[in-house]
N, C-alpha and C positions, 0 to 999 in steps of 0.2 A: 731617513727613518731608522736604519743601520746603523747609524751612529749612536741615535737618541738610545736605542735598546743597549748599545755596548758599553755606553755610558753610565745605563745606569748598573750594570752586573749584575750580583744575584737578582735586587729586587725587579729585573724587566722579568725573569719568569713568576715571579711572586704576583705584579701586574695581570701576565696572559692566564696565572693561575684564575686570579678571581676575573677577569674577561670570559671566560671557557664554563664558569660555572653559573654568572649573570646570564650566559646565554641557555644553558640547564633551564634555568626560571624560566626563559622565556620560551622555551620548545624546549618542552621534557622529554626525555627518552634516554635517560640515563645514559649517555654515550659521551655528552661532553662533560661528564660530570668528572669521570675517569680519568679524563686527559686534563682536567683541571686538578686532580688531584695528584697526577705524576707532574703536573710542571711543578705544583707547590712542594713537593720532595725534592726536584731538582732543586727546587731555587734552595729551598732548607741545608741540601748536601753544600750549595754552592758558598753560602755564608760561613759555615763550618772548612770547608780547604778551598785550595785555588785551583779551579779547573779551567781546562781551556775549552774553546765554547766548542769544540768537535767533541770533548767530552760529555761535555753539559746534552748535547744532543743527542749523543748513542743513549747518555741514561735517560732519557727525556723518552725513548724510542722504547727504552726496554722495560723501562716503568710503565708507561702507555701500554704494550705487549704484555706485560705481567698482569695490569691490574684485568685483564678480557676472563680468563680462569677464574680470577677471585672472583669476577660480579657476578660470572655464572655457579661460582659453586655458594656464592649466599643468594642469590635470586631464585634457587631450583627449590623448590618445596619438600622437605626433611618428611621422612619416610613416616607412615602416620599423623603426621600430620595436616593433612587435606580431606578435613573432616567432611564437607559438601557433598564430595565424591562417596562420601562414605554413607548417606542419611539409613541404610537399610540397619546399619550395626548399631544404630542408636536406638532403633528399635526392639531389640532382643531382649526379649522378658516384657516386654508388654503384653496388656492384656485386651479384646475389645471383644464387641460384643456383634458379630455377624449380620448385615444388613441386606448380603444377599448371601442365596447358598453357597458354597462347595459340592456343587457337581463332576462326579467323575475325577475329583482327587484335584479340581479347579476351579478358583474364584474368582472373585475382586472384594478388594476391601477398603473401604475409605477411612482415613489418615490423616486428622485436620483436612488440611483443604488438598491431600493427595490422593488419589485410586492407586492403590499398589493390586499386583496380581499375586495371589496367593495358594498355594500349593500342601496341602493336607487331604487327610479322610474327608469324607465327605460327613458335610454337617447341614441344619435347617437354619432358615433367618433369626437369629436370637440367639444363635447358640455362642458361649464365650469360648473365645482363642485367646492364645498365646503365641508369641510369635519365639520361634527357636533357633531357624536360622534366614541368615541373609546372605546372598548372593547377588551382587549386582543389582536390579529390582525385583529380585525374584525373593517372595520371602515365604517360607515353610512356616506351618502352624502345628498346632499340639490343641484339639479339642479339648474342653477343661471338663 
C-alpha cells in the first residue's frame, strides 16, 4: 500500500485530501476537514517542487498544527455580534403599556411571548413605559 501511495506523488495526498473531507460529510465536527485541507496544500506545494516525503510530512504536521488557531479564530463569534445574547438592547426605546404594576421600583413586563423584570418608579396597570436601559435581563423604564 506504500508503494501504491509513493507512486503516485503529489496526487496520493491530493487522494487523502479529499478522503479526510468525505469523511467531514459523514461525521461533522469540523476536525477532519482541517487535515483535509493541509494535506490538499501539501499535495498543491508537492506539484509545484520536489519534496521528499519527510518533507511533505513535517508540512503536512504544521499545516495540520497551523490550521487549529485559524479555525478557532474564525469559529469564535466577533465581538457584537451575538445578537441572542444580547435580546435586552434591542429593546431600548420601546414603548409598552403596563399590564401589571411597578411596585416598590419593581415589576414584570410581558414582551411578545417574554416576561422581562423591569425596574423604574412605580407606576399603575396601563400606564406607558419606555424601556431605557438593559442589563442582562434586567431592563430599566422611564414612565411616559
Amino acid at each position: 500500500m506504500i508503494e501504491t501511495f509513493s507512486s503516485l506523488g503529489p496526487w496520493s495526498w491530493l487522494i487523502l485530501s479529499a478522503v479526510l473531507m468525505g469523511l467531514e460529510l459523514l461525521a461533522p465536527g469540523v476536525f477532519l476537514f482541517w487535515l483535509g485541507l493541509a494535506a490538499m496544500i501539501v499535495g498543491g506545494l508537492s506539484f509545484a517542487t520536489e519534496l521528499s516525503w519527510q518533507a511533505q510530512i513535517l508540512m503536512f504536521a504544521l499545516a495540520a498544527v497551523a490550521a487549529v488557531p485559524l479555525w478557532r479564530g474564525a469559529s469564535q463569534p466577533k465581538l457584537g455580534s451575538n445578537r441572542l445574547n444580547k435580546r435586552g438592547e434591542a429593546l431600548i426605546g420601546r414603548e409598552f403599556t403596563l399590564d401589571k404594576p411597578i411596585v416598590d421600583g419593581e415589576g414584570r413586563l410581558r414582551v411578545d411571548d417574554t416576561f422581562w423584570r423591569i425596574f423604574g418608579p412605580d407606576a399603575p396597570v396601563g400606564a406607558r413605559v419606555q424601556i431605557v436601559k438593559a442589563e442582562g435581563v434586567r431592563l430599566t423604564v422611564a414612565v411616559l
